[in-house]
N, C-alpha and C positions, 0 to 999 in steps of 0.2 A: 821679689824681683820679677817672679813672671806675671803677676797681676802685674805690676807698673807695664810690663810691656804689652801686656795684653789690651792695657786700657789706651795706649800708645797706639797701638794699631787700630783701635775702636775711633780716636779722636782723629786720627788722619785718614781713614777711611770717611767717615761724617763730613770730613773737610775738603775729601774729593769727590763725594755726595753733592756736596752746596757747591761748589767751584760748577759742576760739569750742568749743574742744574742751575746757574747765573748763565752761563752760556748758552744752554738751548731755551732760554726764556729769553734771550738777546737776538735769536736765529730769529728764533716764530714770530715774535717780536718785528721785526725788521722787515720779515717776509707781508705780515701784515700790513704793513705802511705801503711796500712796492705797491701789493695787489688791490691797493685803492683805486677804484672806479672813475674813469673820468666826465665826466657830465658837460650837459652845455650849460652855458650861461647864466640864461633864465630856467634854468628847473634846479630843484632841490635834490639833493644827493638820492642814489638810489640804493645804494647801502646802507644799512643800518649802522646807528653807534655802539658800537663794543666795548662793554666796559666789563672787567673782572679785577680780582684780587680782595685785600682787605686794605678799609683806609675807604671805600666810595663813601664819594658824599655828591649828592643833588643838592639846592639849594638856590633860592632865590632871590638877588641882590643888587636893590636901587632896577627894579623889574625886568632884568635879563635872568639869564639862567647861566647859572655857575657848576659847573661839575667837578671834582676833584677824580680821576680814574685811581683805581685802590693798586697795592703794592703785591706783586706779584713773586719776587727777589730782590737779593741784598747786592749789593748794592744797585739803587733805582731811584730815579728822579721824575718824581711826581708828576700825572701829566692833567693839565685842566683845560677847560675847552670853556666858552661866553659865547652862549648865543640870545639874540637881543631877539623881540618881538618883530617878525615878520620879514627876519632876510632869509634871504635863500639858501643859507648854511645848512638849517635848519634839518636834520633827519626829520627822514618821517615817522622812525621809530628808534628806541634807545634797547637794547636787548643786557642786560645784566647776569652773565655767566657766574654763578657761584660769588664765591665772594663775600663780606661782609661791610657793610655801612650803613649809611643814613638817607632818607629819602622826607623832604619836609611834607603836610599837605597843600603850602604854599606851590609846590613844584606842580604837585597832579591838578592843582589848578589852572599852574601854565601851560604845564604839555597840553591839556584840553582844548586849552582856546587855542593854541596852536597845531591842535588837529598833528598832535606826536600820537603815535601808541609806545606804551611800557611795559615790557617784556622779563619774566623773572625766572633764569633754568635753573635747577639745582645739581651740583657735583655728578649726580647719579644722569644729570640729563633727561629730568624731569622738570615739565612746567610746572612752576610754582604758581605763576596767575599772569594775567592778562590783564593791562589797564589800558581799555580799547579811546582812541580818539570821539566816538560814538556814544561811548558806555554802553548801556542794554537797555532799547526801547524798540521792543518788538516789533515786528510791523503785524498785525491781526491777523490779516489774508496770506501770512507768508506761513506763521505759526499756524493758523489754520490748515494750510495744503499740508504741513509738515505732517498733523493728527491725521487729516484725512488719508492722506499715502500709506502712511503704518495701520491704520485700522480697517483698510480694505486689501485684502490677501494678493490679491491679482494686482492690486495696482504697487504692493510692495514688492512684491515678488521682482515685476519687472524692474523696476529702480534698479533692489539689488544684483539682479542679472546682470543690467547693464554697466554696472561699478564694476563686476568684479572680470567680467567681459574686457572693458578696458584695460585692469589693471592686469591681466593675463596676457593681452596683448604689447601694453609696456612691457612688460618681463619679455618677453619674445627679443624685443627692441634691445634691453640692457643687457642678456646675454649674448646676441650678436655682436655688440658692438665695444663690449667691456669685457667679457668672460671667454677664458681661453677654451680652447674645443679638446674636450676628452670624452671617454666613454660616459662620466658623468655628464657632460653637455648634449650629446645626444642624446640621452633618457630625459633630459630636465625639457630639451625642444618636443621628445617626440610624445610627453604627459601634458605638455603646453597645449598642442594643437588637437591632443584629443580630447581635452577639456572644455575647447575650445568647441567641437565639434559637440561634444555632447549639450552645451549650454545653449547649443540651435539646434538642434532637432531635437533632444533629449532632454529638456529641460526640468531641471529639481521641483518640483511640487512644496518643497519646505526650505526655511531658512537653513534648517539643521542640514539638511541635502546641498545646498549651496555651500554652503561652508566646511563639508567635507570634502566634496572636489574642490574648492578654491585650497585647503589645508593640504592637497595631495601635490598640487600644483608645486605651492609655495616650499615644501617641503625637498621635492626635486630641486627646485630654482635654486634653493642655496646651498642643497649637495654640489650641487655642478661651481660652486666659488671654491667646496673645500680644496687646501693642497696647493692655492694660489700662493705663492713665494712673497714676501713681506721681507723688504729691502732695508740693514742693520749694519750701522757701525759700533763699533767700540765694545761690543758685546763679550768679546774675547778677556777684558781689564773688569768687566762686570755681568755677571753671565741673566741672561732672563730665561723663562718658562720654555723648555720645548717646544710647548703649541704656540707660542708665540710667532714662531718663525716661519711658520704659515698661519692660511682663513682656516677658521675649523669651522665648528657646527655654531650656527644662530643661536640658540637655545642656552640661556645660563644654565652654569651646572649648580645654582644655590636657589631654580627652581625649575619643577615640571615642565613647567611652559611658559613661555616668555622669556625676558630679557632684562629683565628691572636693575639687576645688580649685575653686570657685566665684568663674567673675570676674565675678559679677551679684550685686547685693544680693539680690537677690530669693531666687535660688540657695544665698546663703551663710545667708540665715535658714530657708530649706526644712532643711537641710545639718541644722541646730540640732534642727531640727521633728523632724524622723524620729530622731534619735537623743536626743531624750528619751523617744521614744515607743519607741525599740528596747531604752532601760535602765527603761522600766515594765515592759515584756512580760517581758524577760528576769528583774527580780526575780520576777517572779509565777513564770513559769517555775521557774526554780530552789527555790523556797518551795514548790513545788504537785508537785517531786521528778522533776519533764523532764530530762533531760540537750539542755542548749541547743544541743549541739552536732551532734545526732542531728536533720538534717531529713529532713521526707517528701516534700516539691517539690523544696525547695533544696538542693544541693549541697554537701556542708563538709568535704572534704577535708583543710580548711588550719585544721581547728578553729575555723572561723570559726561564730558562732551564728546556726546553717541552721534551727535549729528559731522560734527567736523570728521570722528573719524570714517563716517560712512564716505564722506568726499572726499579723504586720502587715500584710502584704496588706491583709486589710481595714478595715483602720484607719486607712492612710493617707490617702483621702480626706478624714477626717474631721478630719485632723491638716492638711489642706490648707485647708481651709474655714476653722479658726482664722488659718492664716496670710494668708491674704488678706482675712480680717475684720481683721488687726493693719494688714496695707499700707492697707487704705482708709481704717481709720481712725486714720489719723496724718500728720504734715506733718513728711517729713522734711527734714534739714541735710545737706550733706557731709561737717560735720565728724563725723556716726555712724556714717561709712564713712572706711576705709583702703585706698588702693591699694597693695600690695606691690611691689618693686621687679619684681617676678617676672608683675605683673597680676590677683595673685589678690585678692580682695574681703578683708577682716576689718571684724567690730562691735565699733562700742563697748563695751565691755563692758558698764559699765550699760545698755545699750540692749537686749546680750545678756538680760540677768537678766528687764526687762520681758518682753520674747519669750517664755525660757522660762516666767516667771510666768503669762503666758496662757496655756499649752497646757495647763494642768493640770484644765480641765472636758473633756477626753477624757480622764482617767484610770478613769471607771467605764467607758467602752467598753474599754480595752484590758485591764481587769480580764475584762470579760466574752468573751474572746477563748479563757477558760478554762470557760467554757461545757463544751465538746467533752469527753469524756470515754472511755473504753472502752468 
């Protein structure tokens, strides 16, 4: 008799799981649709197409483009989208949040000629790859300046200074204007400006030098977030993680250093943040004839794209400031977050799509990160 009740309380518990989690995938959902961008006329959408869940399909039919968006919750009604050769509906990129489907090679022949880029995150908020409108046709004198800049000390040096000069100077910007003032906030200004200070008159001799002041910096800047209050309903009927209920420390606890597997919401939508912002840089990159792979700070060894991230540096601030405009202003549920069996954080997917739908008024800053030139 007490296993049946026990399995009773397991089956209705599971069923007020999926009920509360049908409904905040109907919220995020909905919120997404409002915060559609309004465009003129003649030009094509400035947002990207969000697609997640299981169930996507691309595909290419009587030569339009057909999409089926994948299934997110039960109950949900399929959502597809046609878009013909050359009207102005037309994204200029398609971004695919997790999720599982199908994608024909008939489609990446269409996106091409219609100059789409295709975008692929994974759960953890990882770029999976980049299928740029361009493809990768370097341009010679661009990949040249690239080799030349990293293989003369003084002339990398100053690049790097310059990157991380700005990006110290955004942080300045995103704590005043985002981050509440406490004793952490006056150490995180008053390490800003003497970094700042030392990177003109005092300047690092070595990468290694640069990157331990920019590490001292960045290290202040997101103590001064910790203890920021994070806005929850319903928590009382479903209880979540203590450190949930405020920012805590950047830094996953399932590594030394970094971020890869975020057991913090907070963390797992940063995770998101920077890798939209890494597959903006990087189409421009590639489109502008960089070889992504070729950094002048960063390291790439493992063909990893050292070049795009040497151009986020400064941007990422500003890609911070939106996400902690989204945390303040929203009241979240539990059911938008997943604990994995393993501790790691996942979003709702709709909740994902919102997220990334905000970040996209920094796309003229990470455009303009092409500024620099030979």
């Amino acid at each position: 008799m007490t296993n049946l009740s026990s399995r009773a309380r397991k089956t209705t518990d599971t069923l007020l799981d999926d009920l509360q989690w049908r409904v905040r995938s109907e919220l995020w959902n909905c919120r997404a649709v409002k915060a559609a961008a309004v465009r003129a006329k003649r030009e094509r959408p400035r947002r990207p197409l969000l697609l997640s869940g299981h169930g996507l399909s691309l595909r290419v039919e009587g030569g339009s483009l057909l999409i089926w968006n994948g299934f997110t919750h039960y109950p949900q009604k399929q959502k597809t989208y046609r878009f013909f050769k050359g009207e102005l509906t037309i994204p200029d990129r398609i971004i695919i949040l997790d999720g599982s489907g199908s994608v024909s090679f008939d489609v990446l022949s269409w996106l091409a000629e219609q100059g789409v880029s295709l975008v692929r995150i994974d759960w953890r908020g990882e770029l999976v790859c980049v299928v740029s409108r361009s493809g990768y046709a370097a341009n010679p004198y661009r990949v040249q300046w690239q080799r030349e800049m990293r293989a003369d000390d003084n002339q990398r040096m100053e690049f790097s200074i310059s990157k991380i000069t700005q990006k110290i100077e955004n942080s300045i910007s995103t704590l005043e204007k985002a981050v509440r003032r406490n004793e952490a906030w006056n150490k995180a200004m008053e390490i800003a400006y003497s970094t700042l200070t030392q990177l003109d008159e005092m300047r690092p001799k070595t990468i290694s030098q640069l990157r331990a002041l920019e590490a001292s910096a960045a290290a202040a800047y997101f103590r001064a977030w910790k203890g920021m209050p994070i806005k929850w309903r319903g928590i009382s009927k479903r209880p979540i993680p203590e450190a949930w209920k405020e920012i805590r420390q950047r830094t996953s606890i399932f590594h030394l250093a970094g971020n890869r597997d975020a057991s913090h919401p907070v963390n797992a939508i940063l995770n998101y943040a920077y890798t939209v912002l890494q597959s903006e840089i990087q189409i421009n990159a590639v489109s502008e004839g960089f070889d992504p792979t070729i950094g002048i700070m960063h390291e790439g060894g493992d063909g990893s794209a050292a070049f795009v991230f040497d151009l986020m540096e400064p941007e990422r601030p500003a890609t911070d400031r939106k996400v902690l405009e989204f945390i303040k202003g929203h009241v979240f549920d539990p059911a938008d977050f997943v604990i994995r069996s393993d501790g790691v954080c996942r979003l709702n997917p709709e909740m994902t799509r919102c997220v990334v739908g905000s970040l996209f008024g920094i796309r003229n800053k990470a455009a303009a990160a092409f500024a620099m030139r030979r």
